[in-house]
N, C-alpha and C positions, 0 to 999 in steps of 0.2 A: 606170166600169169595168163590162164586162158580164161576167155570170156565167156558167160554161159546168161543168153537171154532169152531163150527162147520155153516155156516149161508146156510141157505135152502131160497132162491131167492124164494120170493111171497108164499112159503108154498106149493109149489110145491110138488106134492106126498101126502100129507098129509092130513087124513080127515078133511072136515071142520069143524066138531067138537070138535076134539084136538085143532086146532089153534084158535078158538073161546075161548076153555076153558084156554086158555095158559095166563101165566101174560103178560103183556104189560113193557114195556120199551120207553119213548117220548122224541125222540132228534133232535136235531136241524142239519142244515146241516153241522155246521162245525166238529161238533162230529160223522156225520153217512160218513163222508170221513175219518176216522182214523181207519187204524185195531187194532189199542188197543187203550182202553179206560175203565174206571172203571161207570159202574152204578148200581143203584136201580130199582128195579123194582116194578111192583104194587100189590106183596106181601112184600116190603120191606127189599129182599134180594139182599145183596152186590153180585155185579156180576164182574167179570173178563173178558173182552171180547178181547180174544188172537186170530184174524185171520190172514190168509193169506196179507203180502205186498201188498199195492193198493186195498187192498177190499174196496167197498165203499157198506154201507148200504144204502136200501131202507125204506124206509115206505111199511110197506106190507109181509117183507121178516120176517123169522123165522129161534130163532138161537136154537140151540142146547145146553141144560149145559152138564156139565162132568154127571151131575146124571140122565140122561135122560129126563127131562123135560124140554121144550118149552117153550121160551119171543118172543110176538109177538112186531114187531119194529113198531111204530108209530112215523110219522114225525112230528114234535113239529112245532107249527105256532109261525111263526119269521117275523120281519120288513124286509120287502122286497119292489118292488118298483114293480107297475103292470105297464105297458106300454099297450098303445091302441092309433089306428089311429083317427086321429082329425074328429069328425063326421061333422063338417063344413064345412074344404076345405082340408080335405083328403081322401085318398079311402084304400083302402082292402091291396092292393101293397106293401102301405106305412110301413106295419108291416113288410114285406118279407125282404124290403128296409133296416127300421132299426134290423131287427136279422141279416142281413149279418152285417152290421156298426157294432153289438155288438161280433158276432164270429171272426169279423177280429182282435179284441182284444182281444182273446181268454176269454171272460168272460164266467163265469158258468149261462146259461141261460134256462129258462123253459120255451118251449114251447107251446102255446094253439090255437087254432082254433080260437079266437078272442081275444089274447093278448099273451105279452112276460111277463114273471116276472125274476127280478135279483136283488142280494142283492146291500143294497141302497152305489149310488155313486155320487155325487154331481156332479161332472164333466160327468160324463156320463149320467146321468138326464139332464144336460144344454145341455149338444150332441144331445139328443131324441129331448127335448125341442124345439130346433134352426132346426127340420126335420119336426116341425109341429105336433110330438106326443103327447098324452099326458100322466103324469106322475103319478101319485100317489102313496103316500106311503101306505103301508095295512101289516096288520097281518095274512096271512095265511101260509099253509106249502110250501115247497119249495123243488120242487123234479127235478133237473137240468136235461138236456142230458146229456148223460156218452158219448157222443165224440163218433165221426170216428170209433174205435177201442174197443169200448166198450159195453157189454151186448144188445143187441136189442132184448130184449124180450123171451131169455132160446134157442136162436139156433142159430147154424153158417153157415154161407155162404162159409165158407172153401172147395173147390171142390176138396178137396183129398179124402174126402170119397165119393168114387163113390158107396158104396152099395144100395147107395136109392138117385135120381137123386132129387135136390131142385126144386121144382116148384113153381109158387106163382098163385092163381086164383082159378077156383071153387071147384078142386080135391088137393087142398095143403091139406086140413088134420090138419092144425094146425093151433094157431092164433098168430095174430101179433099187 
């Protein structure tokens, strides 16, 4: 079994021809929230995946083996449940409406510019349902918010490093 402790968030630094060339690894969400876990990859090598408490993988992110080569993580399409406002007798709002109703239950929710996606809950499909949304069940991947406190994108908002003041707008310099 080879070890893999090291995860490089999106492949970051790395040419993209290495992480092109690197095997793949397809997992689902409940396995890219565990820092260990044991998989295969798509040359068929048992892997060991020892990271950091609370790591939560991405789709997209690249791990590191003990022998220097690269698994690129892909997020495995699962039954999840897409939520969209009723094109009949609702509007645009109606989404904002129901992602608040779904964060106050602190569900693991995916955001989209024209839908919410969260794994399938029968009670919380009838809650959308009784706001006028509609529901459906689908097989695609599932990439949640990390929360409040969580990764936004490779930077922090932390204003204790004053060496380089954060800005956001047409001289930020980086992306979001």
């Amino acid at each position: 079994m080879i070890t893999c402790s090291k995860l490089m968030p999106q492949g970051r630094g790395l040419a993209s021809v290495l992480v092109k060339r690197a095997s793949t690894i397809t997992l689902d969400w409940d396995t890219r929230q565990k820092s260990r876990f044991d998989a295969v990859d798509s040359s068929q090598r048992q892997l060991g995946i020892f990271l950091p408490r609370g790591t939560v993988v991405r789709g997209g992110d690249v791990l590191v083996a003990e022998d220097g080569s690269l698994v690129r993580v892909e997020a495995a399409p699962q039954t999840v449940l897409r939520i969209t406002a009723c094109t009949e007798h609702g509007s645009p709002f109606d989404l904002t409406r129901a992602a608040y109703h779904l964060g106050n239950r602190h569900v693991p929710i995916e955001l989209k510019p024209d839908h919410l996606k969260i794994e399938p809950d029968h009670v919380l499909a009838d809650m959308l349902r009784a706001m006028h949304m509609t529901v459906v069940q689908v097989t695609e991947s599932f990439e949640p918010e990390s929360g409040a406190y969580g990764d936004h994108g490779g930077h922090s908002h932390d204003q204790s490093d004053t060496s380089q003041p954060h800005t956001h707008g047409p001289d930020c310099k980086h992306e979001h």
